[in-house]
C-alpha positions in Angstrom: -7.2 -6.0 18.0 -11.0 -4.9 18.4 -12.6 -1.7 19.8 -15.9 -3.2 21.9 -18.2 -1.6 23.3 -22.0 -1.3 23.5 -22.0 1.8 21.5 -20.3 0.7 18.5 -22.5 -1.1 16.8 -20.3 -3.0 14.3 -18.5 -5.1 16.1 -21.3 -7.6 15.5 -21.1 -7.4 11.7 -17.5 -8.0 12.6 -18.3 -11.6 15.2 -20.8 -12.7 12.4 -18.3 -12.1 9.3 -16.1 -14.1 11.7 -18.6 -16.7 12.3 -19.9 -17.0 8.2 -16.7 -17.1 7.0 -15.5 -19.8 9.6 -18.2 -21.9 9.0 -18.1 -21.7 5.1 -14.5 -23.0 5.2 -15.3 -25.9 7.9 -17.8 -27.1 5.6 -16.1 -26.8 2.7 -13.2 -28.6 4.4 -15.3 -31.0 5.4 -17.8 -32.1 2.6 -15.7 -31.1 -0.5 -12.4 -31.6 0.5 -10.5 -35.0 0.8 -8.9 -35.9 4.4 -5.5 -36.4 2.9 -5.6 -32.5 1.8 -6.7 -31.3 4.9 -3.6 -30.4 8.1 -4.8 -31.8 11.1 -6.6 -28.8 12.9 -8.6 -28.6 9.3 -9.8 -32.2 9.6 -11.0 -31.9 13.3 -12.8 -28.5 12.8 -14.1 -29.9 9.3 -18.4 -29.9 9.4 -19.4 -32.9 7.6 -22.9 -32.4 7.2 -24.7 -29.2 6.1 -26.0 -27.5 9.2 -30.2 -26.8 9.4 -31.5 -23.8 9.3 -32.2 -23.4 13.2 -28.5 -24.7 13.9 -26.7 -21.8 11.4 -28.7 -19.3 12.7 -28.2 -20.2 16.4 -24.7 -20.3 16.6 -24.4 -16.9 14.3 -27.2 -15.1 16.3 -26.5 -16.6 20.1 -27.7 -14.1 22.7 -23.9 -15.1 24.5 -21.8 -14.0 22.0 -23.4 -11.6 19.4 -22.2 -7.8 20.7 -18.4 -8.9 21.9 -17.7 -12.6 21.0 -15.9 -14.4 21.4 -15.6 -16.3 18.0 -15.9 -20.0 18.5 -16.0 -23.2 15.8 -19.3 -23.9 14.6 -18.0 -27.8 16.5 -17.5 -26.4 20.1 -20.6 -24.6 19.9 -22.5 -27.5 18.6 -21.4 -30.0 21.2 -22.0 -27.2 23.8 -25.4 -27.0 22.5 -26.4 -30.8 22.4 -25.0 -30.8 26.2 -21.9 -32.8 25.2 -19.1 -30.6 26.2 -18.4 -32.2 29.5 -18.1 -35.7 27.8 -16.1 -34.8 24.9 -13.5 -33.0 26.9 -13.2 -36.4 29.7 -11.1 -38.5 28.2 -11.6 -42.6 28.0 -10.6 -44.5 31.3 -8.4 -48.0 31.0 -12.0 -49.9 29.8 -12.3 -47.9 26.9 -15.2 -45.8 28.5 -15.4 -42.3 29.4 -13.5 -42.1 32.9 -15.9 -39.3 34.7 -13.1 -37.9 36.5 -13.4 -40.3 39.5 -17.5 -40.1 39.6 -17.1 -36.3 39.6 -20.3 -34.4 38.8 -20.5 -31.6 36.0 -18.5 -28.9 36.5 -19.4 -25.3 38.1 -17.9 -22.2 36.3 -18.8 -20.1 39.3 -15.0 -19.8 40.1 -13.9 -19.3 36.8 -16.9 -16.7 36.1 -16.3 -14.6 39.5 -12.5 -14.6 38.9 -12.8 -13.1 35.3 -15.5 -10.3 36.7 -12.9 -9.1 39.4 -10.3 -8.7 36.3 -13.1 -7.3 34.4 -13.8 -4.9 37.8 -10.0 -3.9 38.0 -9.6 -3.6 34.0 -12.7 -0.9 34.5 -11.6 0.8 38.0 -7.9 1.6 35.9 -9.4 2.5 33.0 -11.9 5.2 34.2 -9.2 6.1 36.6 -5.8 6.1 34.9 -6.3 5.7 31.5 -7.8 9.3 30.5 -4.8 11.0 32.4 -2.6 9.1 30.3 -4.3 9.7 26.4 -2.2 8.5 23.5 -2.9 11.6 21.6 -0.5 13.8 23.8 2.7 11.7 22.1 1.9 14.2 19.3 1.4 17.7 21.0 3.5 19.9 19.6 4.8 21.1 22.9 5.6 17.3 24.3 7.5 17.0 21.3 9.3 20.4 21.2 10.2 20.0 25.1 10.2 16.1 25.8 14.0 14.1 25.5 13.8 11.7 23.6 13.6 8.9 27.0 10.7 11.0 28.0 9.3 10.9 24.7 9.8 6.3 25.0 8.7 6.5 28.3 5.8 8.0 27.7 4.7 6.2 24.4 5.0 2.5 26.3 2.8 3.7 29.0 0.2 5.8 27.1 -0.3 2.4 25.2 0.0 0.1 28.3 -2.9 2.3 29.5 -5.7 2.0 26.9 -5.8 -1.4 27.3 -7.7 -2.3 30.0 -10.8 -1.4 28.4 -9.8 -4.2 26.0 -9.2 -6.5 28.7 -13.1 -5.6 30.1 -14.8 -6.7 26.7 -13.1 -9.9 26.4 -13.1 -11.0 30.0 -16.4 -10.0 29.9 -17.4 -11.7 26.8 -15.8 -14.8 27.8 -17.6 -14.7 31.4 -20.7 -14.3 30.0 -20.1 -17.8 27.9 -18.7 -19.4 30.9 -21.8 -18.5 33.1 -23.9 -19.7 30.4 -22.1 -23.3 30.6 -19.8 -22.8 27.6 -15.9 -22.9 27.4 -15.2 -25.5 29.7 -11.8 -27.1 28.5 -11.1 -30.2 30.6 -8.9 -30.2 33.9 -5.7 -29.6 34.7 -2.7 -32.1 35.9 -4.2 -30.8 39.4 -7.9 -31.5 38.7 -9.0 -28.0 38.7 -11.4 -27.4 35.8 -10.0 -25.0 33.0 -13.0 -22.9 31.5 -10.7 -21.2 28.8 -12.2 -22.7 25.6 -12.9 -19.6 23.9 -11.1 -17.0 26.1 -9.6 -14.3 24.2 -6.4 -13.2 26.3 -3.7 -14.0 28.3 -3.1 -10.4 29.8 0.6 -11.7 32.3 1.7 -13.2 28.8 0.9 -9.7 27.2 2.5 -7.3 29.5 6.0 -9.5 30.0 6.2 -10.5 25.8 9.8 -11.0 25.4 8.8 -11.5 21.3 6.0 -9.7 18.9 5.3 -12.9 18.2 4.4 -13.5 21.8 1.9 -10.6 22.2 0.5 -11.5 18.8 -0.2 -15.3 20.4 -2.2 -14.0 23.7 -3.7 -11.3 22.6 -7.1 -11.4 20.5 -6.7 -15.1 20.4 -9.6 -16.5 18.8 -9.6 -13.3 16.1 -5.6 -14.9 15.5 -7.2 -18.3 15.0 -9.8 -17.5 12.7 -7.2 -15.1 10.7 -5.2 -18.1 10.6 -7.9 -21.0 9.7 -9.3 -18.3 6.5 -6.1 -16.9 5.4 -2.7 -17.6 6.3 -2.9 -21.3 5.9 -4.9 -21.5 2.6 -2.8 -18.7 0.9 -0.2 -19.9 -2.1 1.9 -16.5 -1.5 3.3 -13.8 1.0 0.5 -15.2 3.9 1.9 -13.1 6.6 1.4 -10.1 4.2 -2.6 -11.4 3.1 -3.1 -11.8 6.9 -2.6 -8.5 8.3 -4.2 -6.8 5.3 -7.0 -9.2 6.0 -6.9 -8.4 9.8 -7.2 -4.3 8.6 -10.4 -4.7 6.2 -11.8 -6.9 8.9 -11.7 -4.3 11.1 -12.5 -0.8 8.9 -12.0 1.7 7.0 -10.2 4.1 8.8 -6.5 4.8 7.8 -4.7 4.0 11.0 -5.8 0.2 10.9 -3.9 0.1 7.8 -0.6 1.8 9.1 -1.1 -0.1 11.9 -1.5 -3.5 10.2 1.0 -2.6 7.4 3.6 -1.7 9.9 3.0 -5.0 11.8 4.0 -7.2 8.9 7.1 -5.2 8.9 8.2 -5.7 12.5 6.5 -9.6 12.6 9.1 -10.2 9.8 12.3 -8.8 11.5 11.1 -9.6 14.9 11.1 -13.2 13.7 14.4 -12.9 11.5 16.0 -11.4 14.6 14.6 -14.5 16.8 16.0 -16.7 14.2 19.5 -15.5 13.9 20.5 -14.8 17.4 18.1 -16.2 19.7 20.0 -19.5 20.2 23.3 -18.0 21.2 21.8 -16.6 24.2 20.0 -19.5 25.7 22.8 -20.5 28.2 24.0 -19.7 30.6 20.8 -18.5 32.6 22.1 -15.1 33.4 23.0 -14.7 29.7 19.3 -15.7 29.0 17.8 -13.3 31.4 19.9 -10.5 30.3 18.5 -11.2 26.4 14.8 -12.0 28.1 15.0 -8.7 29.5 16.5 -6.3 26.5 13.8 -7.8 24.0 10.8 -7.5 26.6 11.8 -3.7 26.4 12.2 -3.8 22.8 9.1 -5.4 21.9 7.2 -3.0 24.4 8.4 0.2 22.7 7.8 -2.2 18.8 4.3 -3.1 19.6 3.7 0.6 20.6 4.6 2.6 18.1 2.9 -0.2 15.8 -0.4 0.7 17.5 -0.4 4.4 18.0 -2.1 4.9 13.9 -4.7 2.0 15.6 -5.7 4.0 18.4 -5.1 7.8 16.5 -7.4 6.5 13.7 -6.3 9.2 10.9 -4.1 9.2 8.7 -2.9 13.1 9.2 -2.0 12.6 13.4 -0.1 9.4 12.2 2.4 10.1 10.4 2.5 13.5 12.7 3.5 10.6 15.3 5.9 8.4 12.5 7.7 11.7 11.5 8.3 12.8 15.3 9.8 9.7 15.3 11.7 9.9 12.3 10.6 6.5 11.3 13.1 5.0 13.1 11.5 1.5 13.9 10.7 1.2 10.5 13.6 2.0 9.5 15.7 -0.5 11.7 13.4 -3.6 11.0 13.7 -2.8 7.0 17.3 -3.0 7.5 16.8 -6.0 9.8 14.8 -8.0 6.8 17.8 -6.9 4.2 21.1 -7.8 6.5 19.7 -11.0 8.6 19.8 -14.3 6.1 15.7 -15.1 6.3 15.3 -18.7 7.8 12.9 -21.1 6.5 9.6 -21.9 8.8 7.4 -24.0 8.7 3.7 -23.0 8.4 1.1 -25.4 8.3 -0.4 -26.1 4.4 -2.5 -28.4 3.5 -1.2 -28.9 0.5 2.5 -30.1 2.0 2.2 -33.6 3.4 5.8 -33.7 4.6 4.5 -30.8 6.5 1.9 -32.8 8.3 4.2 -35.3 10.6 5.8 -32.0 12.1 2.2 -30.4 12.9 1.7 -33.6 14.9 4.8 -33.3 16.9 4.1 -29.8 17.6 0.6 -30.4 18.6 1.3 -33.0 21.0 4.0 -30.4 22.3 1.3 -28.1 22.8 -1.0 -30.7 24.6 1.9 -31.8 27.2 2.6 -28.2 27.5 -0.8 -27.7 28.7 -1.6 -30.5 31.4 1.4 -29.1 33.0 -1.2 -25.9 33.2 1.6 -23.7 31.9 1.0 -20.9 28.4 3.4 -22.2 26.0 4.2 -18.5 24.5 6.8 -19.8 22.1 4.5 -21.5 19.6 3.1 -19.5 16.8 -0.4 -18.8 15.9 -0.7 -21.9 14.1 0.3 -23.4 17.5 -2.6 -22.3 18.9 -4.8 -23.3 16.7 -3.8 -26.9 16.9 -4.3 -26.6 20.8 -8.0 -25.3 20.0 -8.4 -28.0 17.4 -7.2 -30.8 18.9 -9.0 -30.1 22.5 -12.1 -32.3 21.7 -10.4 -35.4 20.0 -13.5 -37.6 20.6 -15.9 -35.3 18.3 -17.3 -36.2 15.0 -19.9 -35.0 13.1 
């Protein structure tokens, strides 16, 4: 989650902390680190050689992503700039030699650039149209509170949220437009041949509004911010990394008190969400009606979970937010604490470059991911890590 806009002029302290801090652990990965100790998404991001001068400040300072993003590795942007993208993302024909995709010429992002401006279009139209009638704020006015039933009052609180965020949507399909019409972001083609210009994209907005999991709105929404919160803190912390990444996420993103209800609430719900996932999930795969019937309960659930999460976020202050939490009587946080303390926690696996057993199964999941992708289809049931193998292992061709 990131507020962008022209006016706010720290969002590009924000990109560039992103971009430093990103950097400093490829390198580090990379020239002081042995392969063995590195998971696989680690070893094909690492940067081998110290960058020059020219080449840090280029891909920190780029005219195409310095107000909005969106991050990228210091790799992508590299082979991007030495006119390379094309070739690493073609994969080898029969002879060993880069196929071409049957003598087809560089690709155009024209299509890809003029579909994202008509989301970005529509994301603006509903924003300046619907989204002021609709203000979170009013989920704490006293007489909405007094007066509302408590349905009202759920109602209400889902689509207040659901409104503020196309502006959201805007920035980032901007922001990856803007990369695309400058050449970068192309991805490779699909199982159809159609070229796929989603490199660095940000969002995955039909994956947002139908999550049936938090997990699954956490995976296609800020993508590349999950990434680099993943890459810098979850996988190279020794204890409680869900807990260092969220507080992570809220420093990252400022001072005010709401980011830190927000983000301190979210570990809360993240860890029952999952717990819940864990425990019951499998007894409701089959038969398909059973499946839709849960699909359909915890898309409604994880609306109303991600939205009271957010409210401090968008509220800001710490007074009007627990004004909302108290209307509420706490209830969500309630109900996930007791989650966490009645469901038996489940082991998962999380990638650590520390665990080699851990290393074969990252493999598996990545190629997963890959197949899962030719098919041209989101995979919204792999986690952040997931993703991050899917970004790392994109350009398999490419070292430095």
């Amino acid at each position: 989650m990131i507020i962008i806009g022209v006016e706010n002029m720290h969002n590009p302290m924000m990109i560039i902390t992103q971009k430093i801090t990103s950097l400093a652990y490829e390198i580090h990965d990379g020239m002081f680190r042995q392969d063995e100790e590195l998971t696989p998404s680690q070893r094909e991001l690492a940067v081998r050689r110290r960058p020059s001068l020219l080449e840090y400040l280029s891909y920190n300072c780029n005219f195409m992503g310095v107000l909005a993003g969106p991050l990228c590795s210091y790799k992508d942007y590299i082979t991007f700039i030495e006119g390379r993208s094309y070739h690493a993302a073609t994969p080898p024909g029969d002879n060993g030699r880069e196929d071409r995709h049957d003598g087809r010429t560089e690709p155009s992002p024209n299509a890809a650039v003029t579909q994202k401006l008509l989301v970005c279009g529509l994301s603006l139209l509903f924003h300046l149209t619907i989204s002021n009638t609709l203000p979170v704020e009013y989920n704490i006015d006293e007489h909405f509170q007094a007066t509302a039933s408590w349905p009202t009052k759920v109602i209400y609180l889902y689509v207040s949220l659901l409104a503020a965020r196309p502006k959201y949507y805007f920035a980032w399909t901007l922001a990856d437009a803007i990369n695309n019409a400058a050449g970068f972001g192309f991805r490779g083609y699909d199982r159809n041949g159609e070229a796929r210009w989603d490199l660095i994209s940000n969002l995955r907005i039909r994956q947002i509004e139908m999550s049936t999991s938090f997990k699954m709105f956490l995976d296609n929404w800020n993508i590349q911010t999950a990434l680099w919160l993943k890459r810098v803190c979850y996988e190279r912390a020794s204890l409680s990394p869900t807990i260092q990444t969220f507080v992570l996420s809220a420093i990252w993103h400022g001072v005010y008190p709401g980011y830190y209800l927000t983000f301190l609430t979210g570990v809360v719900m993240t860890l029952a969400a999952r717990a819940i996932r864990n425990n019951i999930r499998h007894y409701f795969i089959e038969p398909p009606q059973l499946k839709f019937l849960y699909d359909v309960i915890t898309w409604m659930a994880t609306q109303i979970a991600i939205s009271y999460t957010v409210v401090p976020f968008v509220l800001l202050s710490i007074k009007p937010s627990f004004k909302f939490y108290s209307s509420w009587y706490y209830c969500l946080h309630i109900v996930a604490i007791l989650v966490l303390l009645l469901l038996p926690a489940k082991n998962t696996q999380r990638g650590r470059s520390t665990h080699e057993n851990v290393q074969p199964s990252r493999s598996k999941r990545s190629d997963e991911r890959e197949n899962s992708l030719g098919q041209n289809s989101c995979s919204t049931t792999n986690s952040v890590c997931s993703q991050n193998q899917e970004i790392a292992s994109r350009h398999p061709s490419l070292k430095q």
